[in-house]
Residue, then its C-alpha position, 0 to 999 in steps of 0.5 A: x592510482x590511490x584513493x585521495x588522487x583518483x576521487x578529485x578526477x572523477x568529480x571534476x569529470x562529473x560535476x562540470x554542469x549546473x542541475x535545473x532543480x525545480x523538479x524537486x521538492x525538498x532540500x536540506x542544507x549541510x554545512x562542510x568546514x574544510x575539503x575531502x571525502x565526507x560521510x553524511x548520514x542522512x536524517x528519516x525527515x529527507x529519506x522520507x521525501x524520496x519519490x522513487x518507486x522502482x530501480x535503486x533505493x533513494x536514487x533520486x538524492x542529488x549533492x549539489x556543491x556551493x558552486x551548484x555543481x552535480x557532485x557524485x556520491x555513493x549510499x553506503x547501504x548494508x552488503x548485508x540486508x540480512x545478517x549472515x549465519x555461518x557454520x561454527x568451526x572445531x565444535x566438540x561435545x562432551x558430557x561431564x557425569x560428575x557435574x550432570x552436564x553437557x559442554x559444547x565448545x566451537x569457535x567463531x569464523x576469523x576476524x568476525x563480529x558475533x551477535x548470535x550463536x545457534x545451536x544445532x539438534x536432532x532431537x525433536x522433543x526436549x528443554x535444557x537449561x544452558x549458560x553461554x560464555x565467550x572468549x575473544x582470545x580463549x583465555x578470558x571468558x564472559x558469561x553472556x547468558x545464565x541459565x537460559x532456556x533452550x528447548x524443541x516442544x511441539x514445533x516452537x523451538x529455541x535454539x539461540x542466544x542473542x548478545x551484544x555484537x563483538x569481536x568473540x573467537x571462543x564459545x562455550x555451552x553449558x547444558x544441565x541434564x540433572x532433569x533430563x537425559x542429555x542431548x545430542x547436539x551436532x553442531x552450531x551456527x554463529x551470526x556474523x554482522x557487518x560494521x554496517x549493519x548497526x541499527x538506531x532507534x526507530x519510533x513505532x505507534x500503533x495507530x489502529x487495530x482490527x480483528x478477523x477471523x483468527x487474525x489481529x492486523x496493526x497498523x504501525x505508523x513508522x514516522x516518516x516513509x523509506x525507513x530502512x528497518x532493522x528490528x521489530x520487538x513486541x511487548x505483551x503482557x501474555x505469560x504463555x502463547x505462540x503466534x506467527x506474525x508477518x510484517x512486510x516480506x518477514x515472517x517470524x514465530x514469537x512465543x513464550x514458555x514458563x517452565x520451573x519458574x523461569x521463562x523463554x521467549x521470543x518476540x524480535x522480528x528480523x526485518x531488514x527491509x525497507x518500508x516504502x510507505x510511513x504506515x505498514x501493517x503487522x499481521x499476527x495469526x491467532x488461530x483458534x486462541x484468543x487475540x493478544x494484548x500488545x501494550x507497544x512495541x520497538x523497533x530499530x532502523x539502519x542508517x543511509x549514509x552519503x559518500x561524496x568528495x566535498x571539492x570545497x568548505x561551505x553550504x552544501x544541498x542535497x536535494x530529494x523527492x522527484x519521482x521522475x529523477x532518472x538513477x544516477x551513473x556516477x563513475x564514482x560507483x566504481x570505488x564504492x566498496x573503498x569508499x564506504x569504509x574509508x575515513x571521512x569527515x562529517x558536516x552539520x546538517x539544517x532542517x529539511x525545508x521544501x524547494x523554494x524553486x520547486x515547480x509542480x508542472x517540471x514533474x511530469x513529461x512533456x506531452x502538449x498541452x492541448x489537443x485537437x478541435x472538439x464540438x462539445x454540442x452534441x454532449x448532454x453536461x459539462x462542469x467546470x475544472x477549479x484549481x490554482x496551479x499549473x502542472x499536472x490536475x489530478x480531479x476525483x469524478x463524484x457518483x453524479x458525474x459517474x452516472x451520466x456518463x459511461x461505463x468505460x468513459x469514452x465520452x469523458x473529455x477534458x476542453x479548454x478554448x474548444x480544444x481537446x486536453x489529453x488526460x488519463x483515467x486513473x482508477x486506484x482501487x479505492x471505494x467510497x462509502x454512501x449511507x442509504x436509506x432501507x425500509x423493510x417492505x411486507x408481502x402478504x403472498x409471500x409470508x416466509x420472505x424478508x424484503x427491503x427496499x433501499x433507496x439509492x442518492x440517485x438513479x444510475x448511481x455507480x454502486x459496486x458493493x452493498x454493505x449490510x448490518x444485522x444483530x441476528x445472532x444465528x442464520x444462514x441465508x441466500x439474498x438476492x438483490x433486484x431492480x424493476x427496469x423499465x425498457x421499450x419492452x415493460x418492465x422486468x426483474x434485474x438480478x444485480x447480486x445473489x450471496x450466501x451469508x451466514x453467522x454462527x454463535x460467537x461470531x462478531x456482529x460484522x457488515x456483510x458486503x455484497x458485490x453487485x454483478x453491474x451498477x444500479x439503473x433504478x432509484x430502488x433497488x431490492x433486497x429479498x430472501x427466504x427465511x423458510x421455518x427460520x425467525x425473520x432476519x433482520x437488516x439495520x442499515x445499509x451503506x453502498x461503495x462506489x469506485x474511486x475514478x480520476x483524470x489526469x491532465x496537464x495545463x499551462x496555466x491556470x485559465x479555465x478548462x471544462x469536463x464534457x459528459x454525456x453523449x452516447x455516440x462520442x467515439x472513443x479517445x486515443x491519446x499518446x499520453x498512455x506511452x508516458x502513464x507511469x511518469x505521468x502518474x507519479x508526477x508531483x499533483x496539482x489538486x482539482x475540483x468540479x463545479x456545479x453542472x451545466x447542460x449542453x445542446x446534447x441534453x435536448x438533442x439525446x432522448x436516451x440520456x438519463x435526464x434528458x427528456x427529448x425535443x419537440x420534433x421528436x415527440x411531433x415524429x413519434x405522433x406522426x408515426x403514431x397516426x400512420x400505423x393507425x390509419x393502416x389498421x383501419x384500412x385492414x378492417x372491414x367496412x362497417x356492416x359487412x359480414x364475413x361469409x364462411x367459405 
């Protein structure tokens, strides 16, 4: 069957219903004059809006017609992610004695288009000055690159040109070997780009830079998110150097060498990958040379475009960013390689808007919106949830709620009405930072011993890492971090850390961080070491990281929801919604807050909780038992003016 009969047949099969798209969050609008297949290429503004984490690339995209059909489509995405090198047929080699020089001639695969040729050697140690000429019929020929240099020093090597894609059949190479021997060179590889694989233009800026030991990290701000990159180009003022640098899964060796005047250099990344995040990070390893000077760097992006039969003239929508979109099975993937090289029309496209009819709660699963009946009595604190949107809540618990509760947070409950709202506990891997005060204390019994305390915000603050400053130039010390911890037994000492930390000559000034074995119970905490015969160390400032904890939980509504607290003896929760977690997580968020603190009946009733204090039937059952022990050992000794005889 021809392609122009079978494409209506396979939309009227597959568009035959309306899509609910309020599970959606942006659109673009693109105007279509007249029916037929169609070819879209779709703007970094809508790509960047793609929620989809796994499976294909963009599979949340949705082509609705002027009906408000579904309509099939296709993303003609490169065959290609990276450029294919092949082997160059009919290579010979010859030496010229008259002229001093080295010829080496090869063609291209047929019906290729050519945008590299890279030759191949077994010499270890060498550097020619080459001229590159191409033919695409043998008979013309162009020069494509002049006395460029190639070369094999120290393992850096440059065996390549680099042109302008075009459809070539015939190369030629000429070496000089007026300065050096010549060079044996056993065949050549030519780089075969698909129509496909073109690039476009793609702003980078550098939005920060950091220094570690013998790294430079840069974070490049790409724009927008799932930007398709292609190439990557740094630009530096350096004359002479030779990194490796990492961007994403890429890896590539960038130098520069000055040799008689002339230079070669190579500063391109091949990406050739898809950057899922707006900010990637480009690692550059210096080794034991200097950091380089990066004044700015370029690169480029592949294009995505859509593939659909447009049934009918007028506003067509395309619809992107649902996390829970599931990937589309459209019979019209079967005619993908057809389609993406057939002939369409194109379309003016609108600005990518938000969805008017976008609904926050339509992105998550529905799980129920309430749970089973709970008594919050026994619970020591509540607060209240504030947020202005139904759908899914996403609030972040602050140290105070951290530290009155759990470790592992099985106490923690989310109640609307005196019933139960099922929720998930989130922890991202992030930490935030609390500036704390430190004082260095003097301890006459131990002269050689450096002390500080630190006061925590607060007692049992959720702290996991101790972050220290020092301007000391030169030392090597052990630090011990402690706590004076107070149980029905006294007090002791409780160890929460022992770390080495040194700083040699010439090493930046950098904060020392320093994990803590469990959280603080105490509202000081100690810092300790021994300077032995050394200069007292001295300690700046000190900050503490604590981990960033979320629930999540979905509402109806807006009407009022609680967060409880605070009870040693709550059993542990089980919710169902751990089956639908990872759809539940990347559902759209409704932002939420707490409120100010409320205490319960369990603040009262629990003498172990961190602030409560006890009630007075406890304290009337503790004199009482007081009293009994005192009466019995008063009934054990003997009576006054009684003397013990020796047996």
């Amino acid at each position: 069957m021809k392609l122009h009969l079978l494409l209506p047949a396979l939309c009227v099969c597959s568009a035959a219903h309306a899509a609910d798209l309020s599970a959606w969050t942006h659109r673009q609008t693109v105007r279509i004059t007249r029916p037929g297949l169609t070819r879209i290429e779709l703007e970094p503004a809508l790509l960047g809006a793609s929620k989809t984490d796994g499976g294909a690339a963009f599979h949340d995209l949705r082509v609705i017609s002027p009906a408000g059909a579904e309509t099939p489509y296709i993303l003609a995405l490169p065959r290609m992610i990276r450029p294919q090198m092949v082997e160059a047929p009919e290579f010979k080699g010859s030496l010229n004695p008259a002229s001093v020089n080295t010829v080496l001639e090869f063609r291209a695969p047929a019906g290729s288009t050519i945008s590299e040729v890279a030759l191949q050697t077994p010499e270890v140690q060498f550097i020619k000055s080459a001229t590159l000429e191409a033919s695409p019929d043998g008979a013309r020929w162009q020069t494509l690159a002049n006395n460029q240099l190639i070369f094999r020093q120290s393992g850096t090597e440059k065996l390549r040109f680099s042109f302008a894609a075009a459809a070539w059949t015939h190369f030629r190479v000429t070496l000089d070997d007026s300065r050096s021997k010549p060079v044996v060179f056993l065949g050549a590889q030519v780089r075969r780009d698909l129509p496909e694989l073109r690039t476009l233009p793609q702003t980078v800026t550098i939005r920060g830079r950091t220094e570690t030991a013998g790294e430079t990290h840069l974070k490049l701000d790409l724009g927008s998110a799932n930007v398709l990159l292609g190439n990557v180009r740094l630009h530096t003022p350096e004359p002479v150097f030779q990194r490796e640098a990492t961007l994403l899964n890429a890896r590539a060796r960038l130098f520069r060498l000055q040799y008689e005047g002339r230079s070669a250099e190579e500063m391109d990344m091949s990406v050739h990958q898809l950057a899922t995040t707006r900010e990637v990070e480009l690692i550059i390893r210096n080794g034991d040379s200097p950091p380089l000077r990066i004044e700015h760097i370029e690169a480029t992006r592949h294009p995505v475009p859509a593939v659909f039969q447009a049934d009918a003239a007028g506003d067509w929508q395309f619809y992107i960013g649902n996390a829970q979109a599931a990937e589309p099975r459209y019979d019209i993937a079967a005619l993908g390689e057809k389609l993406r090289d057939a002939g369409a029309q194109s379309g003016m496209a609108s600005a990518v808007e938000e969805n008017p009819v976008f609904n926050k709660k339509a992105t998550a699963p529905d799980v129920g919106d309430v749970g089973p009946a709970i008594d919050v009595s026994p619970w020591a604190f509540q607060r209240p949830v504030k947020f202005t949107e139904a759908g899914v809540v996403v609030v972040e618990l602050m140290p105070e709620v951290l530290a009155r509760a759990a470790n592992d947070l099985h106490d923690v409950r989310v109640v609307r009405d005196g019933r139960q709202i099922p929720f998930l506990a989130i922890k991202p891997g992030l930490e935030r930072e609390q500036p704390v005060a430190i004082i260095e204390v003097s301890d006459p019994k131990e002269t050689t011993w450096s002390k500080w305390d630190i006061q925590m915000p607060f007692a049992n603050y959720p702290a996991s890492e101790l972050l220290l400053d020092s301007p000391t130039p030169l030392f090597a010390r052990t630090l011990t971090v402690s706590e004076q911890h107070e149980t029905e037994r006294g007090h002791f000492e409780r160890i929460l850390s022992n770390a080495n930390w040194q700083r040699r000559p010439g090493q930046p000034a950098s904060t020392f961080h320093l994990s803590l074995y469990s959280s603080p119970r105490a509202g000081t905490i100690r810092v300790a070491t021994d300077n032995g015969d050394n200069a007292r160390l001295v300690i700046t400032s000190a900050r503490v990281l604590y981990p960033v904890v979320r629930l999540l939980f979905r509402v109806p509504d807006t009407a009022p929801v609680q967060l409880c607290y605070g009870n040693r003896t709550a059993p542990y929760t089980r919710y169902d919604l751990q089956l639908v977690r990872p759809e539940f997580e990347s559902a759209t968020k409704v932002a939420g807050t707490l409120g100010d603190e409320e205490k319960l009946p369990g603040f009262e009733a629990d003498p172990g909780s961190p602030a409560g204090k006890g009630g007075p039937w406890m304290w009337a059952a503790l004199a009482l038992v007081v009293g009994a022990l005192l009466w019995v050992v008063a009934k054990m000794l003997p009576p006054k003016g009684e003397e013990t005889k020796e047996p």
